[in-house]
C-alpha positions in Angstrom: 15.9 -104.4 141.8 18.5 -107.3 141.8 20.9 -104.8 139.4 20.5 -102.2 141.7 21.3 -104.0 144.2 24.3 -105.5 142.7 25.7 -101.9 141.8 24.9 -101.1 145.1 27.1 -103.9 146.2 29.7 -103.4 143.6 30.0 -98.9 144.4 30.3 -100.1 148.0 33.2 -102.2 147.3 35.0 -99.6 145.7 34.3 -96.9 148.4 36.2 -99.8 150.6 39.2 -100.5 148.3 39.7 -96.6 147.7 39.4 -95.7 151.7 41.6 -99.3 152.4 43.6 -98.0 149.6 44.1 -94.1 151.0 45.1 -95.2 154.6 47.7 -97.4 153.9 49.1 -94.7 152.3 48.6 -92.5 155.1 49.6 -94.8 157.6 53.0 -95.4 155.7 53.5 -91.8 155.7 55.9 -91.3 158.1 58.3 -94.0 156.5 58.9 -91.8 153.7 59.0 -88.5 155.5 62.5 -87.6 155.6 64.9 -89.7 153.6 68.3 -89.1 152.7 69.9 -90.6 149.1 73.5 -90.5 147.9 77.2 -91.1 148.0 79.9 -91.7 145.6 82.8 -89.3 145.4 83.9 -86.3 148.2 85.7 -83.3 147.7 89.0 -82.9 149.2 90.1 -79.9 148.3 87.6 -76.7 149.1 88.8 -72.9 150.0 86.5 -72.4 153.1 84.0 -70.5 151.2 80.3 -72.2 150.9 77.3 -70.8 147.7 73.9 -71.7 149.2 70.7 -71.3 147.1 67.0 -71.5 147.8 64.5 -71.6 145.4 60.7 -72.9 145.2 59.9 -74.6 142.2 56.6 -74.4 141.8 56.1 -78.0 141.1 57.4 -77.6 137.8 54.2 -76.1 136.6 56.2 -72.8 135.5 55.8 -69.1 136.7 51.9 -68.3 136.7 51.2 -67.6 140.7 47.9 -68.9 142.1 48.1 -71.6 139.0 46.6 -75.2 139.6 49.0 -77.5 139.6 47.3 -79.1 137.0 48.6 -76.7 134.5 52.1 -77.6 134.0 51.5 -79.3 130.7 52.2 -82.6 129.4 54.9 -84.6 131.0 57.5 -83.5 128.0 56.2 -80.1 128.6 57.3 -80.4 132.6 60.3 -82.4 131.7 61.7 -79.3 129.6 61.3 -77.2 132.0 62.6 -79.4 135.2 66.0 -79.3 132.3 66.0 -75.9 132.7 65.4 -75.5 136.1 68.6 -77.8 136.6 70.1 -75.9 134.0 69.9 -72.3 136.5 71.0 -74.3 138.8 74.1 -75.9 137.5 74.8 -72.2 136.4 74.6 -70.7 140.0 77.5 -73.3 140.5 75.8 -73.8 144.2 77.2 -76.5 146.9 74.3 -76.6 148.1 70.5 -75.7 148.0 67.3 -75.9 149.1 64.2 -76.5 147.1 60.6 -76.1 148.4 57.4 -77.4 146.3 59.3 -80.4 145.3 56.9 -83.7 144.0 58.5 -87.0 145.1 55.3 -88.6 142.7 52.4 -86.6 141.8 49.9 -87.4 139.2 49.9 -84.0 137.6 53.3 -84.0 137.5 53.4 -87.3 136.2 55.2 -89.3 138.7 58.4 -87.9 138.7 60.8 -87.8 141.6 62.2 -83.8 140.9 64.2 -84.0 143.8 66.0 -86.7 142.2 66.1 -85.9 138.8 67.4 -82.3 139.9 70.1 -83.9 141.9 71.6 -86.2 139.0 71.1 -83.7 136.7 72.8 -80.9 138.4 75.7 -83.4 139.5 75.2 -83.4 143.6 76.1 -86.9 145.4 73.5 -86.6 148.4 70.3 -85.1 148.2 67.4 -85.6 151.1 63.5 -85.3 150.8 60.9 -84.7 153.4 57.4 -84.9 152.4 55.2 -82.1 153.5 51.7 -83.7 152.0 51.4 -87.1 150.9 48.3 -89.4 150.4 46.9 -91.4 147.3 44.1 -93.3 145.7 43.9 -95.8 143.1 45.0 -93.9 139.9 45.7 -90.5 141.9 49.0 -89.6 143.8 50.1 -86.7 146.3 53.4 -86.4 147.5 54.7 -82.9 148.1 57.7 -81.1 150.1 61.1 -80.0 150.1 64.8 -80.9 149.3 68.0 -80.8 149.8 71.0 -81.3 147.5 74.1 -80.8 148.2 77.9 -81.6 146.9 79.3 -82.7 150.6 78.0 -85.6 152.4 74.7 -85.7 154.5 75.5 -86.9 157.5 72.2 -86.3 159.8 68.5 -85.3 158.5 65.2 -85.1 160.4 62.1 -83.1 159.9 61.2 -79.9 162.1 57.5 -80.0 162.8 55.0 -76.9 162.3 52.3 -76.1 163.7 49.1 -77.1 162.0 46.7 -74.2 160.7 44.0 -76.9 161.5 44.0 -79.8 163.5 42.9 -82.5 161.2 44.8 -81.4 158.2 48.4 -83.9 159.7 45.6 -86.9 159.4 44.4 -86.7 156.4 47.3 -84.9 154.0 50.2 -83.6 156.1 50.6 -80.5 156.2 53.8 -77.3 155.8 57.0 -79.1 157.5 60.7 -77.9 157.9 64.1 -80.9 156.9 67.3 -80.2 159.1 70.5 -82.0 156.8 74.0 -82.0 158.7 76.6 -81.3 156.0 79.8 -82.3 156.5 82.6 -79.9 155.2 85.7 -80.7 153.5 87.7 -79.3 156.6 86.4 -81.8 159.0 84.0 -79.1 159.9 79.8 -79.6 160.0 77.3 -77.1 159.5 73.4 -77.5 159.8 70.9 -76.7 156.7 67.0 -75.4 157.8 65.3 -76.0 154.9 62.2 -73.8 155.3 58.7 -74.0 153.9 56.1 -71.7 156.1 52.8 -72.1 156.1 50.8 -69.6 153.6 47.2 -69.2 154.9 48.1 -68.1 158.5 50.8 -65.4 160.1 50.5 -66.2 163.4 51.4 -69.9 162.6 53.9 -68.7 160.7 55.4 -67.0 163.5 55.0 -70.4 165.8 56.8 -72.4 163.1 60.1 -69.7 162.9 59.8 -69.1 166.7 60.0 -73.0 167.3 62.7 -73.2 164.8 64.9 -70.6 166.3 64.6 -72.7 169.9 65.9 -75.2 168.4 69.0 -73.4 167.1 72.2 -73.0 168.3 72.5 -69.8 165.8 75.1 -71.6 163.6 73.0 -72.9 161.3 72.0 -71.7 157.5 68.1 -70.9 157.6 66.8 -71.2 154.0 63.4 -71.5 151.7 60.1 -69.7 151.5 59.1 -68.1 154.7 56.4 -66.5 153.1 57.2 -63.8 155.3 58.2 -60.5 154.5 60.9 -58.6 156.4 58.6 -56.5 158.5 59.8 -54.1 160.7 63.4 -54.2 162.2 62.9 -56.8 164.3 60.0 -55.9 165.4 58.5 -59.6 165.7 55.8 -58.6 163.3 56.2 -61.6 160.8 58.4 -64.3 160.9 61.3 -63.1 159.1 61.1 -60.3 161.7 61.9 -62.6 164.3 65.1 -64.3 162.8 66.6 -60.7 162.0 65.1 -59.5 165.8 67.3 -63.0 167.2 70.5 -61.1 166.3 72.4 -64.7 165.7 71.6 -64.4 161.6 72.6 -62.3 158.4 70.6 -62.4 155.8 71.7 -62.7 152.0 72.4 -58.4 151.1 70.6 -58.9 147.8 67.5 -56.7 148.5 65.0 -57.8 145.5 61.5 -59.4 145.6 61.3 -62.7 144.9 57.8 -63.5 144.3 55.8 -63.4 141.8 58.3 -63.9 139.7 56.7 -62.3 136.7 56.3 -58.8 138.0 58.4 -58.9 141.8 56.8 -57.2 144.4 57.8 -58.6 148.2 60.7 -60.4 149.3 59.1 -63.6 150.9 62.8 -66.0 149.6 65.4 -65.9 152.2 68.6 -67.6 153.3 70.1 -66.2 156.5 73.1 -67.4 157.5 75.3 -67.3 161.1 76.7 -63.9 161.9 80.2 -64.7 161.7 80.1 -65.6 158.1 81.6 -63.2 155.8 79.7 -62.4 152.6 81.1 -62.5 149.2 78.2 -61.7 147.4 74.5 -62.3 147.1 71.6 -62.1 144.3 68.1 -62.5 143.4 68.0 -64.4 139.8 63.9 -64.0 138.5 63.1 -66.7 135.6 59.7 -67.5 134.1 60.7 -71.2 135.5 58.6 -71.0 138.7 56.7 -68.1 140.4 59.3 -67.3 142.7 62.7 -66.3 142.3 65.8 -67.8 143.1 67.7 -66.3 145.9 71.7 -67.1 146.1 74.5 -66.5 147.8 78.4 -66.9 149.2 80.1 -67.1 152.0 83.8 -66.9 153.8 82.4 -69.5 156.7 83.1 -69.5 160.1 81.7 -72.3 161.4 83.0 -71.4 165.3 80.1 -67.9 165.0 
């Protein structure tokens, strides 16, 4: 009796350290929410046009959709393939882009910041990171969201709230957020980056988040991620993409592809709108076996008075 007892004593313990343990995490959450890294040298000389990527990377974990995130392999495994995502990257030649399903330090991923090593790897001077999900245990870590990297200075960043699918989900995880990043041009000029990351399980919050978003616009801003949202209807207001092309303040990228899954492409849920004004140069949908999605890419002539 006096063993189990002591066990008893001892499990009970542990249940305190681990729930201790999981909300200071949680409470410390909204330090690390949106953070912004970087500096060193600016370009001077730039021609006026802008190449903006998005592109969700899956975690690292590689192109299987649906896939745990458990699967990515073994930390060399996930390490050659984070190489090779900054590989297609550095190839795109972009100034800047957005990533969604970024780990700032997962376990399954094994710790790595991505958003970081993508940004040193690739060569960009300010990067920002805004954490969607993040919570942890002893021996267990979730931190989950999207980035930002980008060749010109960041001179603003903040994150743009969703709505949540349920209410308890923000107190115990997080849950699907937006990052705003002010960029400033080599002209003196500024332009505002959306990174988006719509919520999966639910249209109609979907809908809320891009509605709220487009409030908060003044229409000369890039909008850019995963909407999980197909085009819909010419704005019609059916989904959410619907309602940025309905708003009439946005082009979208002319490359028409799919972008998910990546293996065999069957809807276009990857977009990057930019202001109306802006002149297009050209656009594409690059599909790897990297991640499940596509990257979507384009350039601009910008305007940034439209």
């Amino acid at each position: 009796m006096k063993r189990l007892i002591f066990l008893a004593k001892v499990l009970g313990g542990l249940v305190v350290l681990v729930l201790i343990w999981f909300g200071v995490v949680r409470l410390t959450s909204g330090g690390r929410a949106v953070r912004s890294f970087g500096g060193g040298e600016v370009m001077s000389e730039w021609d006026g046009r802008l190449r903006v990527g998005c592109y969700n990377i899956a975690h690292g974990r590689g192109g299987e959709p649906g896939g745990s995130n458990w699967e990515g392999g073994t930390k060399d495994e996930r390490m050659v393939r984070l190489a090779e995502i900054a590989e297609l990257i550095r190839e795109k030649d972009l100034d800047v882009v957005v990533l969604n399903e970024v780990d700032f330090d997962c376990t399954w991923s094994h710790g790595v910041n991505q958003a970081k090593y993508l940004a040193e790897e690739c060569g960009y001077g300010f990067w920002v990171e805004q954490r969607n999900l993040d919570l942890g245990f002893p021996f267990f870590r979730v931190a989950i969201g999207n980035a930002v990297l980008s060749r010109f200075p960041i001179q603003e960043v903040a994150g743009m709230e969703y709505p949540a699918v349920r209410w308890w989900e923000p107190i115990l995880a997080g849950k699907k957020g937006g990052v705003k990043a002010v960029v400033s041009l080599p002209d003196g000029s500024e332009v505002e980056i959306l990174g988006v990351h719509a919520e999966t399980r639910d249209e109609e919050v979907r809908k809320e988040s891009v509605a709220e978003l487009i409030r908060e616009s003044d229409g000369r801003a890039i909008l850019a991620g995963d909407f999980n949202s197909v085009r819909g209807g010419d704005g019609d207001g059916t989904t959410a993409v619907a309602l940025v092309v309905g708003d009439g303040r946005w082009r979208e990228a002319k490359a028409e592809a799919a972008t998910f899954p990546s293996g065999d492409p069957k809807v276009r849920i990857d977009w990057i709108f930019v202001p109306r004004g802006w002149v297009e140069i050209e656009s594409e949908v690059v599909v790897s076996g990297l991640s499940d999605h596509a990257m979507v890419v384009g350039e601009w002539r910008v305007n940034v008075g439209e």
